[in-house]
C-alpha positions in Angstrom: 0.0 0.0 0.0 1.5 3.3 -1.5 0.3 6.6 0.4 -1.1 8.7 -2.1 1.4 11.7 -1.0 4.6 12.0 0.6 3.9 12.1 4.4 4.8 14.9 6.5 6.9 14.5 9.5 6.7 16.2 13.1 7.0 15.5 16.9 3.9 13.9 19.1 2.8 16.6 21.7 0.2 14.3 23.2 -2.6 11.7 21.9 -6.1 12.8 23.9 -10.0 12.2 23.2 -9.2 8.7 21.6 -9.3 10.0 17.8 -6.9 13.6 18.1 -3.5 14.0 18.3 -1.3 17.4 18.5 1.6 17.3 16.9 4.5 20.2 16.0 5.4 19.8 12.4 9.1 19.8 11.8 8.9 21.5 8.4 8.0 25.3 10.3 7.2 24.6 13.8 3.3 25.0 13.2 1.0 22.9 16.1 -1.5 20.7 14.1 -4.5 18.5 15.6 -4.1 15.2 13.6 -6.9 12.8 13.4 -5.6 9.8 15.4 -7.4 6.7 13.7 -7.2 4.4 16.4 -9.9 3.2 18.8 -7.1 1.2 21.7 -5.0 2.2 24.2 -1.9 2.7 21.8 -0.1 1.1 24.9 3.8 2.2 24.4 3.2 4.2 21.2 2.1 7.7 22.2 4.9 9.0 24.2 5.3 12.6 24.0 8.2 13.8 21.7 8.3 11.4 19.4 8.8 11.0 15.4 5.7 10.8 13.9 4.4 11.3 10.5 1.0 12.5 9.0 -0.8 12.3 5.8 -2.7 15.3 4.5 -6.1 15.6 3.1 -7.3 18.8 0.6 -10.6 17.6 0.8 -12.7 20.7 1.6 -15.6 18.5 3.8 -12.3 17.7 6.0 -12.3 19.7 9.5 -9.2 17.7 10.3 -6.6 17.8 7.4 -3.7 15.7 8.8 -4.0 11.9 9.5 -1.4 10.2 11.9 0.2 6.8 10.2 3.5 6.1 11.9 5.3 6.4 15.3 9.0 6.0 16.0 9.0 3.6 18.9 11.4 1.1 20.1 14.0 2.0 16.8 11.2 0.9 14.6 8.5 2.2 12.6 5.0 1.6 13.5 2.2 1.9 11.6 -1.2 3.0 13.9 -3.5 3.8 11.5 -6.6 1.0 11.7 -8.3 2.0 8.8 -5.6 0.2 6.5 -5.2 -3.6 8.0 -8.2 -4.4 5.7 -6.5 -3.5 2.5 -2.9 -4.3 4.0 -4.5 -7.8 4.3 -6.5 -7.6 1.1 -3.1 -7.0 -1.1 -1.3 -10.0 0.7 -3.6 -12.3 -0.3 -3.9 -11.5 -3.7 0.0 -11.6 -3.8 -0.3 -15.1 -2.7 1.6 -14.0 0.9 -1.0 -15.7 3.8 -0.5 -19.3 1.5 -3.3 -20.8 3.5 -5.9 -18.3 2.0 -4.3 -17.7 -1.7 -6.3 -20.0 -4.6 -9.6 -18.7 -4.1 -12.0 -17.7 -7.0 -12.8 -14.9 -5.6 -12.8 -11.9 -2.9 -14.7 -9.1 -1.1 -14.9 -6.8 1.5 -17.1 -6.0 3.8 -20.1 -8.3 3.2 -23.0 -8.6 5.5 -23.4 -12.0 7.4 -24.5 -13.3 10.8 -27.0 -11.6 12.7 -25.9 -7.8 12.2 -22.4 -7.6 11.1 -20.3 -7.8 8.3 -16.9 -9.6 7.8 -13.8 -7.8 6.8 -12.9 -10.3 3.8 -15.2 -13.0 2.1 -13.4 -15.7 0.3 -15.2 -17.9 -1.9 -13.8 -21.3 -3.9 -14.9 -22.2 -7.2 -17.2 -24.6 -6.0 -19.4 -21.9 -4.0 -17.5 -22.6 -0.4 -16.9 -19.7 1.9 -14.2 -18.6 4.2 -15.1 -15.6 6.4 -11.7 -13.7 7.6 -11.9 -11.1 10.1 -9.1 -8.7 10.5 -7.4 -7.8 13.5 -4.6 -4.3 13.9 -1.8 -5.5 16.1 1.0 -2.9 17.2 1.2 -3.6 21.1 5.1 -5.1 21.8 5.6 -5.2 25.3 8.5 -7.9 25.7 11.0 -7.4 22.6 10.1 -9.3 18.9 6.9 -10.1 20.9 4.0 -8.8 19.3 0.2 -8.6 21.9 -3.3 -8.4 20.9 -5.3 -6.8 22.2 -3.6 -3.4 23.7 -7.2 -2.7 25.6 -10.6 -4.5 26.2 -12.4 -5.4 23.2 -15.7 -6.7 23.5 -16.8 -6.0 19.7 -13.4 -8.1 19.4 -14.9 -11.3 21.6 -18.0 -10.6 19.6 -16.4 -11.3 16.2 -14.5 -14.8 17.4 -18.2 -16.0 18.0 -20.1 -15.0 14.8 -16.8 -16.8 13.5 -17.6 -20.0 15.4 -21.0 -19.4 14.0 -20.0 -19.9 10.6 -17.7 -23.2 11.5 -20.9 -24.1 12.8 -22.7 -23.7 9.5 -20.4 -25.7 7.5 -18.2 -22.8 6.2 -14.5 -21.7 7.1 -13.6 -18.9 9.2 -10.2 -17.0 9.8 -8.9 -14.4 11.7 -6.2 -12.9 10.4 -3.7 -10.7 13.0 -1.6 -7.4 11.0 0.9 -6.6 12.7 2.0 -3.3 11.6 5.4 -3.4 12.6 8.2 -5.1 11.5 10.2 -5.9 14.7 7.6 -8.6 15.6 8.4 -12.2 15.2 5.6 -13.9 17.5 2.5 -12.9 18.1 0.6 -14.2 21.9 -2.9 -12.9 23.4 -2.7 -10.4 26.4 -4.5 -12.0 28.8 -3.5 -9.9 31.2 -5.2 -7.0 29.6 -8.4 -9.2 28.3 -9.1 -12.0 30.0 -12.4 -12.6 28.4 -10.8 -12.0 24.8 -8.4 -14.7 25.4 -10.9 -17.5 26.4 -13.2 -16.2 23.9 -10.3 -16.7 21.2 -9.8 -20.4 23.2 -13.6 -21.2 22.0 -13.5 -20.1 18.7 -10.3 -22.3 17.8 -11.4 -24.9 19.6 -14.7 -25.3 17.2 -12.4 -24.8 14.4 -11.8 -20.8 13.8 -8.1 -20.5 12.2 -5.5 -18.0 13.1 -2.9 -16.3 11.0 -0.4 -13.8 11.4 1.4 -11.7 9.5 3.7 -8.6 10.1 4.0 -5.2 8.2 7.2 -3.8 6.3 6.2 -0.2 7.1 7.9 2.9 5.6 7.3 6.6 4.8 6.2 5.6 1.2 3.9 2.9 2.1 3.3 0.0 4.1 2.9 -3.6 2.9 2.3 -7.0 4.6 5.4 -8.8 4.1 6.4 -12.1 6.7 4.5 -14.7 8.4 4.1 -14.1 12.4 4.2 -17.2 14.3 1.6 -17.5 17.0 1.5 -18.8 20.5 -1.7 -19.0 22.1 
């Protein structure tokens, strides 16, 4: 994935209100609210005074124009955007990266299933079989090369891992996929200790068949692409 400009770098003042961001642009010293689109903690990846970079919008209807992507943290980039695991995740499957999901006659996005939802990626075979994939932003690294999901408590994120088992049930396959957009991240393990509930909901689903994959982000200030398989312990 290719931003669509060159970003624009600056230093994090502080991340507040969930979805702003202040930063001071390096280029003439200007404050700037950023929209920060990221709904967790960002646990680790807000510290004021770090490099960060924004995107820019001229679209007119915008009342924020700059969009935080990246963070400097740990001597790595880091991508915190979570509007872009979807397509991150959408590219390396077409490229035939996640091997356990490439050969399928087709794909879409956001398609409506189970009771009120619908699932970040439908894959469907040839022969009319589906696989429902959810999609999961992973940045949290608390223990080095170590990469945690989730960074807060998720209940929409327990939620999802049942309407998953709900399509085992049916007959049909069901994947959740974890992007980790960082590329410092060899493993990936459940944080527990933050969600309890996630973890034994993420138990259930595997037990009844849901599959997990993982794969980690080369992330630059030109792009970001999902690159290498993450192991996972769970």
């Amino acid at each position: 994935m290719k931003f669509a400009a060159p970003l624009v770098s600056g230093r994090l003042v502080k991340r507040y209100k969930r979805f702003l961001a202040d930063v001071i642009l390096d280029a003439d010293g200007r404050e700037v609210t950023a929209h920060c689109a990221n709904p967790g903690s960002m646990l680790g990846l807000k510290e004021p005074g770090s490099r960060v970079w924004l995107s820019h919008s001229d679209n007119p209807k915008r009342k924020l124009k700059y969009s935080w992507e990246i963070i400097e943290a740990d001597g790595a980039l880091v991508g915190i955007n979570t509007a872009h695991p979807n397509k991150l995740v959408e590219e390396a499957i077409e490229a035939g990266r996640i091997e356990a999901l490439s050969g399928y006659a087709s794909l879409r996005r956001e398609v409506k299933y189970g009771k009120n939802s619908r699932i970040d990626i439908l894959l469907e075979s040839a022969d009319g079989h589906k696989t429902y994939v959810e999609v999961k932003n992973v940045h949290l690294m608390r223990q080095a090369g170590l990469a945690e999901f989730p960074d807060s408590v998720t209940a929409r994120g327990a939620k999802h891992l049942q309407e998953l088992a709900d399509m085992v049930a049916e007959g049909h396959s069901a994947v959740m996929v974890f992007l980790v957009q960082r590329p410092d991240c060899s493993t990936l393990s459940l944080a527990a200790d933050i969600d309890p509930n996630y973890a034994s909901a993420f138990q259930q689903a595997k037990d009844v068949g849901v599959a997990a994959y993982a794969i980690g982000c080369d992330v630059r200030q030109d792009g970001i692409d999902a690159v290498k398989p993450v192991a996972i312990n769970v």
